[in-house]
Each structure stands twice: as structure tokens, then as C-alpha cells.
DODOMAR-622847 format. One line per 4 residues: number of its first residue (from 1); their letters; for each residue z, y, x of N, C-alpha, C, O. Coordinates in Angstrom, 3 decimals, always signed. Layout:
% residues N
NUM = A = Z:Y:X:Z:Y:X:Z:Y:X:Z:Y:X ~ ...
This chain:
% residues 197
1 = XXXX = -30.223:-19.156:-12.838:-29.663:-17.957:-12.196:-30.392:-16.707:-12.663:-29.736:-15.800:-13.175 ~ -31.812:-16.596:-12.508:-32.605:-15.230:-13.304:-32.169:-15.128:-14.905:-32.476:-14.172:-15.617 ~ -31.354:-16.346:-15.373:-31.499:-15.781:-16.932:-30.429:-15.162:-16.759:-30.497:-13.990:-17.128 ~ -28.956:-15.645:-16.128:-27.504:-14.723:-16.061:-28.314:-13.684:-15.461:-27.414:-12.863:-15.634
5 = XXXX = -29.261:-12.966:-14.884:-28.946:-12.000:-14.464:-29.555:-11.104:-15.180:-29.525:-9.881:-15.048 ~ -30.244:-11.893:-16.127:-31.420:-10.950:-16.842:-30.241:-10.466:-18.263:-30.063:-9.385:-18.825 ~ -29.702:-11.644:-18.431:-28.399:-11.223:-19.155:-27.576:-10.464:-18.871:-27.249:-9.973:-19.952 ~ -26.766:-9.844:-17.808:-26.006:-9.541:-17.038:-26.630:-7.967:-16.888:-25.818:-7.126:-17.274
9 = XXXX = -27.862:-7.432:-16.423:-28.378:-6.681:-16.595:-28.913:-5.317:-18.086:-28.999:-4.093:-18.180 ~ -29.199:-6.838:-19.201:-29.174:-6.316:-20.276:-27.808:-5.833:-21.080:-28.053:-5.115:-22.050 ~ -26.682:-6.058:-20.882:-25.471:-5.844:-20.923:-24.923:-4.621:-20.425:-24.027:-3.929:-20.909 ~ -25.696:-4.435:-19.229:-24.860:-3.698:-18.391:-26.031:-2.040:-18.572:-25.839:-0.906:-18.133
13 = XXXX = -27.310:-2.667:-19.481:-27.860:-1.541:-20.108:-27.502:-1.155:-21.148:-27.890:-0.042:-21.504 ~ -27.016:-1.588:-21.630:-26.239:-1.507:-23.786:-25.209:-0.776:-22.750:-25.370:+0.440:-22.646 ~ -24.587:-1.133:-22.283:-23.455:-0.226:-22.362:-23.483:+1.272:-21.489:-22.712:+2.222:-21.626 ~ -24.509:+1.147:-20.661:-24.844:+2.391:-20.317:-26.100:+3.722:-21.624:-26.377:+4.902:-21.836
17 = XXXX = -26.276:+2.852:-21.896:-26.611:+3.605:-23.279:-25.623:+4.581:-23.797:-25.362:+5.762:-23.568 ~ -25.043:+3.398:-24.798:-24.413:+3.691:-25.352:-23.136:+4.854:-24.677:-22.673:+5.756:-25.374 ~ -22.831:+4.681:-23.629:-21.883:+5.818:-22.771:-22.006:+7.040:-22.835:-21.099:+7.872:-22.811 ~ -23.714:+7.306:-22.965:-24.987:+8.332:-23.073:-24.713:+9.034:-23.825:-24.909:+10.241:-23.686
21 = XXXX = -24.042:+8.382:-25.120:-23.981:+9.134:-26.644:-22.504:+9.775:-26.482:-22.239:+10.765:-27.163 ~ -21.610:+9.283:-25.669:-20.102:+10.030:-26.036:-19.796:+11.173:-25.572:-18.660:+11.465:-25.197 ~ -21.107:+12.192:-25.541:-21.091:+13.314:-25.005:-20.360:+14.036:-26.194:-19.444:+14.859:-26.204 ~ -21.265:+13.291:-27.437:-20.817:+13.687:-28.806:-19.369:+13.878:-29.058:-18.892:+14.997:-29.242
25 = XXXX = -18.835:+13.046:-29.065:-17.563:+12.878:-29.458:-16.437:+13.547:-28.372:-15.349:+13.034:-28.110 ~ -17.081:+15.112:-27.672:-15.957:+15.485:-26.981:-15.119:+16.692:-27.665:-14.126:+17.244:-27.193 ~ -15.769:+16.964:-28.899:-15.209:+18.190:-29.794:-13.983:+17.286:-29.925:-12.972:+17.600:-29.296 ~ -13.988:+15.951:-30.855:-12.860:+15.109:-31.373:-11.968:+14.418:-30.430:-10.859:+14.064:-30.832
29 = XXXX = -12.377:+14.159:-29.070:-11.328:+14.240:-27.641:-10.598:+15.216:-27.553:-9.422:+14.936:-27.320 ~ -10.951:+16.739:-27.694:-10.161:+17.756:-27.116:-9.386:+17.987:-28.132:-8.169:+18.089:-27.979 ~ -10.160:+18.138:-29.688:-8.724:+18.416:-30.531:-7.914:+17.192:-30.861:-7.523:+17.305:-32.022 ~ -7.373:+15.718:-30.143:-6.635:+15.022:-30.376:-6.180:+15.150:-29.113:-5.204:+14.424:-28.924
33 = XXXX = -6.533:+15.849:-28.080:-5.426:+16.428:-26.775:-5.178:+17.260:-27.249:-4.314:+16.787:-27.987 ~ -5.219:+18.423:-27.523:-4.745:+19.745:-27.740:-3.420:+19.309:-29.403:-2.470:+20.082:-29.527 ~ -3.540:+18.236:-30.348:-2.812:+17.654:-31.309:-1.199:+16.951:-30.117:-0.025:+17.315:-30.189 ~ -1.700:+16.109:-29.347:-1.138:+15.499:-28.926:+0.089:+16.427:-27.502:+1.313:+16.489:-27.380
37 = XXXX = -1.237:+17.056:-26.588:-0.159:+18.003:-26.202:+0.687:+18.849:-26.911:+1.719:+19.195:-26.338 ~ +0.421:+19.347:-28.291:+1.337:+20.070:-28.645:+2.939:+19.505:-29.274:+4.016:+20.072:-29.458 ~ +2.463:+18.172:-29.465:+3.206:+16.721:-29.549:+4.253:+16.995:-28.600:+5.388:+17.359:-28.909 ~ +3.970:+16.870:-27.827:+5.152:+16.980:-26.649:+5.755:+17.761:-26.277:+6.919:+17.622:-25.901
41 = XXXX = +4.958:+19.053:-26.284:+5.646:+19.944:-25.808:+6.790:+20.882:-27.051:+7.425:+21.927:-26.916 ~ +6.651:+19.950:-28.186:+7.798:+19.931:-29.258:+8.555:+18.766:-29.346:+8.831:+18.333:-30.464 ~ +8.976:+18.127:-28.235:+9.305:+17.187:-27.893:+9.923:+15.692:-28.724:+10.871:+14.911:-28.801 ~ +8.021:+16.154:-29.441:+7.522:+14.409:-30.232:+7.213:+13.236:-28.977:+7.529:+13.148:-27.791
45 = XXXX = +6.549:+12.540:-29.781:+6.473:+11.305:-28.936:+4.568:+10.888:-29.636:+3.944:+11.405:-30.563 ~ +4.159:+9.689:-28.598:+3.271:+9.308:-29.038:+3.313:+7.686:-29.334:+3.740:+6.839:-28.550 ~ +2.797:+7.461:-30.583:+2.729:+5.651:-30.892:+1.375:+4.856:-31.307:+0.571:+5.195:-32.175 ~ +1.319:+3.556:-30.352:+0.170:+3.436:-30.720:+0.151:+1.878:-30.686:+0.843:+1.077:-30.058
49 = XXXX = -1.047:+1.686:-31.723:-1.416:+0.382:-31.895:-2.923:-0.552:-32.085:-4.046:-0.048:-32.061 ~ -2.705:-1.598:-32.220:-4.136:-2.176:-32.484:-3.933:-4.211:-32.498:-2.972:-4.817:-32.023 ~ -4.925:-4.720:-33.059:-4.896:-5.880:-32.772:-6.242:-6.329:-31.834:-7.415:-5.977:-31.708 ~ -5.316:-7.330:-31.261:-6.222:-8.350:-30.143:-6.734:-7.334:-29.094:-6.073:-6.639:-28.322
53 = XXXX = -7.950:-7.412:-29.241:-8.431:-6.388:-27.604:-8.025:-5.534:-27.926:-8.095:-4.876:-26.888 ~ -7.307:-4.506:-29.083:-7.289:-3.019:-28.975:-5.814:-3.289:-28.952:-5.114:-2.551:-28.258 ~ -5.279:-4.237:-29.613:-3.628:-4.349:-28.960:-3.438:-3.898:-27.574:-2.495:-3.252:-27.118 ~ -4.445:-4.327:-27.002:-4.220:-4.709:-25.189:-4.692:-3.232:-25.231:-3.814:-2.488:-24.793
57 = XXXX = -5.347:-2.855:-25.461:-5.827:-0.968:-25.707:-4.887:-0.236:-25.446:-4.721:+0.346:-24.374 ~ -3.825:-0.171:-26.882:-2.654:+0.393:-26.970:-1.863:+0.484:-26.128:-1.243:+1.529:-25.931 ~ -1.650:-0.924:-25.224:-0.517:-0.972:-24.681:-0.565:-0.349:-23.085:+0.379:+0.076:-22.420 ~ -2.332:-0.475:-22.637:-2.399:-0.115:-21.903:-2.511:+1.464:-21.706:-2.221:+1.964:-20.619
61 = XXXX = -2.875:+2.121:-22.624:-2.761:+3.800:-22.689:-1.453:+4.354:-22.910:-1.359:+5.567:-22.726 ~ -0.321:+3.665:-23.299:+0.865:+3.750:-23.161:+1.416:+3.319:-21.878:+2.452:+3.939:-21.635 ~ +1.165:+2.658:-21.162:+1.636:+2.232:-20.051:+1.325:+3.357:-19.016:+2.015:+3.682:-18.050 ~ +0.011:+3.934:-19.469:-0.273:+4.655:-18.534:+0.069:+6.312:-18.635:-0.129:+7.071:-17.686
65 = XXXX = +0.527:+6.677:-19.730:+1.309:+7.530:-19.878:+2.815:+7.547:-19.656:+3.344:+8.612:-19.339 ~ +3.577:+6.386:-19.808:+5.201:+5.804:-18.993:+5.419:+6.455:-17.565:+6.176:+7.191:-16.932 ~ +3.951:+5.503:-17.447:+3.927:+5.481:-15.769:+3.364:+6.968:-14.984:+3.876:+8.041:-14.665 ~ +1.958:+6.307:-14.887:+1.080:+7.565:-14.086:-0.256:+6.751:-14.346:-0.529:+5.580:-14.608
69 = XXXX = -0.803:+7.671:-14.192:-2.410:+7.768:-14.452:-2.845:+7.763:-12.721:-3.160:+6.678:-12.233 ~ -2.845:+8.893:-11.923:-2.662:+9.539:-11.243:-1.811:+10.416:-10.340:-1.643:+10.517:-9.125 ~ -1.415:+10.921:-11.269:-0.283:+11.686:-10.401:+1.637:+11.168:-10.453:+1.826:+10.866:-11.631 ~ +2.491:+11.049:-9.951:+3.756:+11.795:-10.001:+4.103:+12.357:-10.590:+3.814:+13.515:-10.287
73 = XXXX = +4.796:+12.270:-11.626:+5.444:+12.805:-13.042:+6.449:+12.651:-13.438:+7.255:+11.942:-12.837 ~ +6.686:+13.153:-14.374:+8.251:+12.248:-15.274:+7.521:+12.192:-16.293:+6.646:+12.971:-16.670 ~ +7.950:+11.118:-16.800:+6.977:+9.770:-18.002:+7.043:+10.601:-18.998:+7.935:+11.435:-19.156 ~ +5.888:+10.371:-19.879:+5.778:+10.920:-20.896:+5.791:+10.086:-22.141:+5.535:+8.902:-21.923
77 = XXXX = +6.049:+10.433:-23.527:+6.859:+9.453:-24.027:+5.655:+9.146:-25.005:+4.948:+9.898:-25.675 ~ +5.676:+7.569:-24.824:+5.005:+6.909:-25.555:+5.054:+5.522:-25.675:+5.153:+4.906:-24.613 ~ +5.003:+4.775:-26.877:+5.182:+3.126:-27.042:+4.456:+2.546:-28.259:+4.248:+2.712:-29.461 ~ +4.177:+1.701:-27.119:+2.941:+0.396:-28.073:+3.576:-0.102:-28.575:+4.534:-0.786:-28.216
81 = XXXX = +2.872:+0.314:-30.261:+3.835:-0.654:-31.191:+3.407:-2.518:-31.383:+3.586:-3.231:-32.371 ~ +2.836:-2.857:-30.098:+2.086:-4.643:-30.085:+3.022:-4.927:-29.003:+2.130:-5.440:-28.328 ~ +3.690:-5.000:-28.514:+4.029:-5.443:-27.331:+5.368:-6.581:-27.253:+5.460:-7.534:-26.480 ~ +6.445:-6.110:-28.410:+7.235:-6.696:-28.930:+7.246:-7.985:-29.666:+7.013:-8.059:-30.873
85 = XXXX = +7.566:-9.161:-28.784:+6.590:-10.661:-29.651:+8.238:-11.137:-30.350:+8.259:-12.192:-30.984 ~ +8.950:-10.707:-30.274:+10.159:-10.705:-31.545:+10.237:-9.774:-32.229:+11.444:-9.971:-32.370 ~ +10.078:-8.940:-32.789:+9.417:-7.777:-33.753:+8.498:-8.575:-34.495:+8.729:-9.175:-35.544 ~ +6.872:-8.496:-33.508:+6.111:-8.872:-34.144:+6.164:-9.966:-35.142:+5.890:-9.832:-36.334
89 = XXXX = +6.643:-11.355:-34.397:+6.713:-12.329:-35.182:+7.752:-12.794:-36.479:+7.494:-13.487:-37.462 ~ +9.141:-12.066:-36.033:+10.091:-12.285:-37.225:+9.453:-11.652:-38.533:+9.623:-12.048:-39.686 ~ +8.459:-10.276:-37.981:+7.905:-9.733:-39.336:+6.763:-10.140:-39.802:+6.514:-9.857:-40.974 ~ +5.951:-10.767:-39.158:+4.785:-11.714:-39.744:+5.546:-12.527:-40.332:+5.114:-12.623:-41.481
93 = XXXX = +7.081:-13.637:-40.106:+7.405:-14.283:-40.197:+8.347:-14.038:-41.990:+8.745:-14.933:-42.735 ~ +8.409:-13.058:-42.119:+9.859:-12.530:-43.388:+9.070:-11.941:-43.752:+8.499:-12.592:-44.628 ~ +8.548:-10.850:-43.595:+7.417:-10.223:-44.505:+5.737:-9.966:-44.589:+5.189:-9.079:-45.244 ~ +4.992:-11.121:-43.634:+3.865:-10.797:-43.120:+3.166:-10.126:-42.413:+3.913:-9.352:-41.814
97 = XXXX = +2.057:-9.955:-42.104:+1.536:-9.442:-40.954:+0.917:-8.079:-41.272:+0.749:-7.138:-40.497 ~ +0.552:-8.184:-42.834:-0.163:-6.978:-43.385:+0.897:-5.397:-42.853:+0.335:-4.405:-42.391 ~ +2.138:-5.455:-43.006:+3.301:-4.185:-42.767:+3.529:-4.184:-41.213:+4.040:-3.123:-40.856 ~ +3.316:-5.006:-40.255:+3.783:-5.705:-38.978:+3.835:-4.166:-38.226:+4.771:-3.961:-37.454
101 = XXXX = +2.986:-3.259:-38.420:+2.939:-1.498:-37.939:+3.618:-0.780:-38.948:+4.436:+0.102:-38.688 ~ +3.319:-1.114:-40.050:+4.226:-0.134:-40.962:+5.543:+0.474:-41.041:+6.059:+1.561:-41.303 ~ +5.834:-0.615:-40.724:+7.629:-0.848:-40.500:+7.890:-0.284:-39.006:+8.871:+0.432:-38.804 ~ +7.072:-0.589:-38.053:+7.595:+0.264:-36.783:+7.420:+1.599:-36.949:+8.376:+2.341:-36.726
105 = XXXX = +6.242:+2.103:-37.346:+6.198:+3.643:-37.376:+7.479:+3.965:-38.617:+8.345:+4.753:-38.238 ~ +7.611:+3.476:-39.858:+8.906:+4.142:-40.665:+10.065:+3.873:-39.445:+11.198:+4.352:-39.400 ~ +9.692:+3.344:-38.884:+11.172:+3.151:-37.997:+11.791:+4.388:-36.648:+12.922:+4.609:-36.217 ~ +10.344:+5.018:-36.292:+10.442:+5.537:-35.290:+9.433:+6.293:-35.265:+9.139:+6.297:-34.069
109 = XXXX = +8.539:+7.085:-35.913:+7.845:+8.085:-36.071:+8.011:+9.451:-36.786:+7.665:+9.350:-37.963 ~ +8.418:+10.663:-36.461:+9.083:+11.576:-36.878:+7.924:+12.701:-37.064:+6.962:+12.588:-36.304 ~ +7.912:+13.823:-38.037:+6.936:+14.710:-38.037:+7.338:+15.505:-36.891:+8.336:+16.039:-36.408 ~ +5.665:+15.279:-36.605:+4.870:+15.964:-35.796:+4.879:+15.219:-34.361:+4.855:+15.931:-33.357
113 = XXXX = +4.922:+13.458:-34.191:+4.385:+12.755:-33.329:+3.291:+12.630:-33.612:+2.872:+13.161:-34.641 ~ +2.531:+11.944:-32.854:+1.189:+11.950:-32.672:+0.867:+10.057:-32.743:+1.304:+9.270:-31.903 ~ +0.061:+9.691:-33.889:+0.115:+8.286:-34.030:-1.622:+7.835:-33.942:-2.500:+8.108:-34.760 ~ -1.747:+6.988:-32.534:-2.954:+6.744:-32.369:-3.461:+5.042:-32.625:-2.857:+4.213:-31.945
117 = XXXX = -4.415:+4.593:-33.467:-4.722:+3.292:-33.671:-6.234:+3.060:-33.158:-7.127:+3.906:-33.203 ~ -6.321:+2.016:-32.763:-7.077:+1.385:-31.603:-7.736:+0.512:-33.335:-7.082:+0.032:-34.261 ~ -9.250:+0.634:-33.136:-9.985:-1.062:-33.991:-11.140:-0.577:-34.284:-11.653:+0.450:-34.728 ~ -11.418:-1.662:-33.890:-13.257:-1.891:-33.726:-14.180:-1.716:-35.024:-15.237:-1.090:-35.097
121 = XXXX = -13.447:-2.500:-36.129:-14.139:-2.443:-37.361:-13.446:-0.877:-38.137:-14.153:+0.087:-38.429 ~ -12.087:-0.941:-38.332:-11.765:+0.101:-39.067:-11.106:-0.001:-40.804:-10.797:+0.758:-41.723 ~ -11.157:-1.634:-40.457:-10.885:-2.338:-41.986:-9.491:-3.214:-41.653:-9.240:-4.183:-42.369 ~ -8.846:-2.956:-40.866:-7.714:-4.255:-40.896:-6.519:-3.395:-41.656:-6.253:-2.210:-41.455
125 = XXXX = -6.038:-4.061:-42.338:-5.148:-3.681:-43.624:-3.798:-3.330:-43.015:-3.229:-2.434:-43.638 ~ -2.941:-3.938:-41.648:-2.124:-3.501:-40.852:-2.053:-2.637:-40.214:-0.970:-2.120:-39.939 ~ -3.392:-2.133:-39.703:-3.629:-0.609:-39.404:-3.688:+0.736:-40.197:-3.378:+1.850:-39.774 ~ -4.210:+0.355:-41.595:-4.800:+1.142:-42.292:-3.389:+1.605:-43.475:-3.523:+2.553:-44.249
129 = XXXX = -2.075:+0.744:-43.422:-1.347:+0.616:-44.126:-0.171:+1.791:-43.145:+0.526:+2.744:-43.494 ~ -0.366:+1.272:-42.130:+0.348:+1.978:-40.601:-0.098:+3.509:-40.732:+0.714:+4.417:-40.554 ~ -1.651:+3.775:-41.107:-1.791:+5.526:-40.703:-1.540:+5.969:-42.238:-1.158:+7.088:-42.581 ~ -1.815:+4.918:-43.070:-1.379:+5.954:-44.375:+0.358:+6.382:-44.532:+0.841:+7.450:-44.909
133 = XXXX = +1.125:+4.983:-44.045:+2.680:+5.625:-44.256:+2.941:+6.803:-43.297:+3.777:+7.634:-43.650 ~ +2.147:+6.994:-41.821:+2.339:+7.808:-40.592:+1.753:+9.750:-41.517:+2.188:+10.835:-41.130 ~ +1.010:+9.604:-42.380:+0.595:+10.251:-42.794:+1.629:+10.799:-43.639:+1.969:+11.973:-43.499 ~ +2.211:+9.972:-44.592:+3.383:+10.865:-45.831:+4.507:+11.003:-44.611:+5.236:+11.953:-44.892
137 = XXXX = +4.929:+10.340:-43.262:+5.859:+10.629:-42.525:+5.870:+12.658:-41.764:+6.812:+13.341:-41.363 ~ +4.355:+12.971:-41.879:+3.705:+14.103:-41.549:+3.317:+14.054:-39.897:+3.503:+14.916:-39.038 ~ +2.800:+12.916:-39.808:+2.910:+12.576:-37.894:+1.076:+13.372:-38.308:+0.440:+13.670:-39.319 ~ +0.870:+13.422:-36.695:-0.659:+13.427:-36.443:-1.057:+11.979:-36.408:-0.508:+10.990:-35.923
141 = XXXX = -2.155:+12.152:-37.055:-2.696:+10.222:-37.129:-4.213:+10.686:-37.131:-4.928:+11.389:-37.845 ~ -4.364:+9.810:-35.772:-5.953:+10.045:-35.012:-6.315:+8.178:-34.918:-5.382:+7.401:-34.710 ~ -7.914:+7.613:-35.120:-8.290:+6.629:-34.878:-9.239:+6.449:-34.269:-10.346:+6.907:-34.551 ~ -8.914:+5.600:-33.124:-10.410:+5.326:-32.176:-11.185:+4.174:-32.980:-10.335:+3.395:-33.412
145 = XXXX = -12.237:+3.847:-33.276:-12.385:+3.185:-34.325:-14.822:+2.901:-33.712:-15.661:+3.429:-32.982 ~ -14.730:+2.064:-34.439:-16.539:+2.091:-34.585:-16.908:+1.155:-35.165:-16.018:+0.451:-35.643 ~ -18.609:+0.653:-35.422:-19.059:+0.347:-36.566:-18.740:+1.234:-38.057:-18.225:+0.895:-39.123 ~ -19.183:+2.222:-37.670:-19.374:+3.658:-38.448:-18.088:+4.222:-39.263:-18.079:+5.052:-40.172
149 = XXXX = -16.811:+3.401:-38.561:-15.638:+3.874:-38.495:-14.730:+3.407:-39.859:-13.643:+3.982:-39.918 ~ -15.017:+2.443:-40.973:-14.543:+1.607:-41.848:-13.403:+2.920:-42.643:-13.317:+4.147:-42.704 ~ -12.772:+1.840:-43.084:-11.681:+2.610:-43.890:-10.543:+3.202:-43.280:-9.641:+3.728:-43.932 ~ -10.572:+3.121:-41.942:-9.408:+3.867:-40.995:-9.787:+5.196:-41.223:-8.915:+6.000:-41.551
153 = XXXX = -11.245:+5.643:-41.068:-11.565:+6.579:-41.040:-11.642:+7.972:-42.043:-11.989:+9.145:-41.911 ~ -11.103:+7.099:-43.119:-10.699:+8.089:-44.219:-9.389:+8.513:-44.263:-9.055:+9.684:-44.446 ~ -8.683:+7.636:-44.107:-7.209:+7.713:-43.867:-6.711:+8.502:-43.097:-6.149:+9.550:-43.412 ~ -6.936:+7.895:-41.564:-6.693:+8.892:-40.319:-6.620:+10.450:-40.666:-7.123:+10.803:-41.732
157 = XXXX = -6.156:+11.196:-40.020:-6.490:+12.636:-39.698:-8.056:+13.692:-38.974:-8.664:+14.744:-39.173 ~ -8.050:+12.168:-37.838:-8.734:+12.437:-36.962:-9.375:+11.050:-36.512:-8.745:+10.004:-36.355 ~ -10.892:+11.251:-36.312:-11.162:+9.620:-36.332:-12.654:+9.853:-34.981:-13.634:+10.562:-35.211 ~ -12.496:+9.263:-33.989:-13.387:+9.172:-33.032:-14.118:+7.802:-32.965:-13.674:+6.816:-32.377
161 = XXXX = -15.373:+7.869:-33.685:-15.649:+6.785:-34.009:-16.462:+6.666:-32.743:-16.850:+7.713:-32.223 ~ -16.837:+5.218:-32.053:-17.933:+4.707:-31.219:-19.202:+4.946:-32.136:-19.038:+4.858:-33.353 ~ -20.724:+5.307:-31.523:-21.913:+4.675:-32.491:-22.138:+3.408:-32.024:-23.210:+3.208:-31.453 ~ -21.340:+2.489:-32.146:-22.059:+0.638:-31.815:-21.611:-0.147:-32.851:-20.946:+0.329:-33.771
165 = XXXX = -21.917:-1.311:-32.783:-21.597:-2.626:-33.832:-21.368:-2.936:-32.972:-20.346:-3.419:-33.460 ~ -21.254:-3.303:-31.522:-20.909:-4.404:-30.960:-19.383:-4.120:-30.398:-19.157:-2.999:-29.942 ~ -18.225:-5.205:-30.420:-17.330:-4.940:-30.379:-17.093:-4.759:-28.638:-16.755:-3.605:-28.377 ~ -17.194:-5.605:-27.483:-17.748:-5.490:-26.339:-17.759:-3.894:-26.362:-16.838:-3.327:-25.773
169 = XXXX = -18.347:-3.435:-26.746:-19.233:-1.625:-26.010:-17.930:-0.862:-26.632:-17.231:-0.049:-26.028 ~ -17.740:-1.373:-28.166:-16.660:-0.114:-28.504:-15.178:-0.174:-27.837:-14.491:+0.823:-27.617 ~ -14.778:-1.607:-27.536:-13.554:-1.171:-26.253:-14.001:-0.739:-25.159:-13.262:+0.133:-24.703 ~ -15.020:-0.993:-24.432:-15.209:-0.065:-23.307:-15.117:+1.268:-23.495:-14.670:+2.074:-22.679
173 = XXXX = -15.658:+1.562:-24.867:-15.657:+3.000:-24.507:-14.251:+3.797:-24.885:-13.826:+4.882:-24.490 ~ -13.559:+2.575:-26.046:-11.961:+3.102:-26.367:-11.580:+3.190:-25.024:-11.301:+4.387:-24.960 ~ -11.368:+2.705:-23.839:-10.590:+2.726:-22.948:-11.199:+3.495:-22.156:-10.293:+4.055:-21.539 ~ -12.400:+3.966:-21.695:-12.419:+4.981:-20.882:-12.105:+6.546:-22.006:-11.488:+7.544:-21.634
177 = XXXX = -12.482:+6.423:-22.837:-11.725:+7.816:-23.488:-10.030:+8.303:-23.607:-9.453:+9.390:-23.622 ~ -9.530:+6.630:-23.694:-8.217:+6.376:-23.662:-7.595:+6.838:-22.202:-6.495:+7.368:-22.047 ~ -8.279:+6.607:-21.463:-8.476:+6.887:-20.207:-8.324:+8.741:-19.542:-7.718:+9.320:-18.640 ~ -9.171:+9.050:-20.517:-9.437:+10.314:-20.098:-8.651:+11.221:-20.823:-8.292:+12.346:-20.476
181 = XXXX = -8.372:+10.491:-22.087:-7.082:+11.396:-22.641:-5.455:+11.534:-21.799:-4.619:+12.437:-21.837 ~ -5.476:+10.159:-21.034:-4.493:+10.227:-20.066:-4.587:+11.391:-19.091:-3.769:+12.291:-19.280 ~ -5.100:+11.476:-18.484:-5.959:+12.543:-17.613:-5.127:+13.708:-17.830:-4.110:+14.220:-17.362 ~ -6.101:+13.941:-18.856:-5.912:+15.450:-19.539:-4.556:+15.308:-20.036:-4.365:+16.502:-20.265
185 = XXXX = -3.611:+14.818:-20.332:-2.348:+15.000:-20.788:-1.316:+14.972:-19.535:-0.299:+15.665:-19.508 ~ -1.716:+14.064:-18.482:-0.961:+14.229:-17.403:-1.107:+15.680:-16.510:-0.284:+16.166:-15.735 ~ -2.325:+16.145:-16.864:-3.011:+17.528:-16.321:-1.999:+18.365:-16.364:-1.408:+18.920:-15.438 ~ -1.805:+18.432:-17.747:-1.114:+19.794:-18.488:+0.109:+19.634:-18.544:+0.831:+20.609:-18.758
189 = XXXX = +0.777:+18.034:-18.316:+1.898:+17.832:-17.803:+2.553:+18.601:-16.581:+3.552:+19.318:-16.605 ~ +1.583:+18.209:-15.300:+1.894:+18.597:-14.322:+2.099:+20.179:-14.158:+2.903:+20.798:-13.460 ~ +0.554:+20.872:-15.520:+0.407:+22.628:-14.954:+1.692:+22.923:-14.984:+2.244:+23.545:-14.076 ~ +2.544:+22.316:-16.495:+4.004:+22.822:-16.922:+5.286:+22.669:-15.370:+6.471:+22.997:-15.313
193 = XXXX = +4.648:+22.230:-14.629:+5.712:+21.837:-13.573:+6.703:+21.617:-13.870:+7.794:+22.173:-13.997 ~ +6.139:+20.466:-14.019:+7.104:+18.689:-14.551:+6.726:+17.761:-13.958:+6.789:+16.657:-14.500 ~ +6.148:+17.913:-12.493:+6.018:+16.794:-11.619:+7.254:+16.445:-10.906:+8.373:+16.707:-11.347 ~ +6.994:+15.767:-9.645:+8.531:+15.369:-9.437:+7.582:+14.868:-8.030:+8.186:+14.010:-7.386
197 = X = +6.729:+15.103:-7.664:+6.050:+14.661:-6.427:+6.874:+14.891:-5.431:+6.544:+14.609:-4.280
């Protein structure tokens, strides 16, 4: 029992650390709100993706822009491009997994949406294939990304990298930023009085 807790403890210090540091990264929060609100209020859309835990990333920062964060709204438009397991698989299935994003954003990403990718390393070839076509499409393409931010990070537009290697710390902190970008977009939703409370 003292070692889970000594474990449990040391865990729960890494990640308060590390939390310490994302003071940094609030220049690259505000200008991918201020990208993204202007997204909308030219009435783009936002798309987003990731695999495995940052799949579940995506889908959940989209959900929470559909829905509500907080407040009473009318939904704001956004869709996880992971969520679809007939999509996904007929195209792993006919053309592989490497295009599996590619093909959704040519499908439904128009200049001047706002295209956000979720991944830990910054090297997966389905992502990185996804912000370069989102890029000649002329979308905004921002990446939450860490382990010193891989090859997403050249690509992207805009790249908010975690400082960790450990994959554990860098979704925590994708999702509370993911989090807080909700926030702030439902904010400025509402100033526009476009609630519906």
C-alpha cells in the first residue's frame, strides 16, 4: 500500500510540475482563439483530429463545443474527424490508414476553417499528411503536440507544444487547454448574443 501511494503521489507531482510550465504557452492559446474565433464569426467551421488518446481528445473538444462547456448556446460548429468507425475503416480498408484524415478534411474543410490535430509525438504520417493537404486547402492548421513537437510542428501553422516526453502529462495538459479554449470560444460566443438561455 505505501508503494501505490508513493507512486500515486509521484505522479501526481510530474504532473503538477509540469502544469507550472503552461504559463508559457499562453501567447500560442490566445492566437489560436483569436484564429479560431475569427473562424466563425466568418462562418467557418472547426475540425479536429488525433489517434488513440488524442482521438478521444478530438472528439471530446468537439463535443464540447456542439454542446456546452458551460453555458446555453447555440452549438458551435465543429466535428471530430475519429468518430466515424465506417469512414474510418472502409478507408484503412481501400486505401489505408496513412490518408484516413486526409480525405476527410479534402472533403469538408474550406478556406479559412480552423483545423486542429491532437498527438503526443508529432510524427504520425496520418496527421501530418492531414495538416499539410489542410494547408494548400488555406484552412488555419494549429497542433497540440509534445516531445519537442516532431514533424507536425513544421507543418502546422501554429503548434502548442507540451515540454514533456511522457505521454500521460501531454494529454492532460492537451485537454485542459482544449478545455480552456472551449471557454474562451463559448465566452465570445455568448458576448455576440447568441445564447439562447
Amino acid at each position: 500500500m505505501e508503494q501505490r501511494l508513493t507512486s500515486y503521489q509521484g505522479e501526481l507531482q510530474e504532473h503538477l510540475t509540469l502544469f507550472r510550465t503552461l504559463t508559457g504557452l499562453e501567447p500560442y492559446l490566445n492566437e489560436l482563439l483569436l484564429k479560431t474565433i475569427h473562424t466563425l464569426q466568418s462562418g467557418g467551421k472547426i475540425l479536429l483530429f488525433g489517434n488513440g488518446g488524442s482521438a478521444a481528445d478530438a472528439q471530446h473538444i468537439a463535443a464540447e463545443l456542439m454542446v456546452k462547456l458551460q453555458r446555453n448556446r447555440q452549438p458551435i460548429p465543429a466535428i471530430a474527424l475519429t468518430t466515424d468507425t465506417s469512414i474510418l475503416t472502409s478507408h484503412g480498408n481501400d486505401f489505408g490508414f496513412d490518408s484516413v484524415f486526409q480525405r476527410q478534411v479534402d472533403a469538408l474543410a474550406m478556406p479559412g476553417d480552423t483545423v486542429i490535430a491532437f498527438t503526443t509525438s508529432g510524427n504520425s504520417k496520418n496527421i501530418n499528411l492531414a495538416l499539410e493537404h489542410a494547408n494548400q486547402l488555406g484552412t488555419n492548421t494549429a497542433v497540440f503536440s509534445g516531445k519537442g513537437g516532431g514533424l507536425s510542428s513544421k507543418i502546422a501553422k501554429l503548434t502548442i507544444n507540451v515540454p514533456s516526453m511522457n505521454t500521460a502529462r501531454i494529454q492532460e495538459a492537451h485537454i485542459f487547454m482544449g478545455h480552456w479554449l472551449c471557454l474562451e470560444i463559448e465566452n465570445a460566443v455568448s458576448a455576440q448574443g447568441k445564447m439562447h438561455e
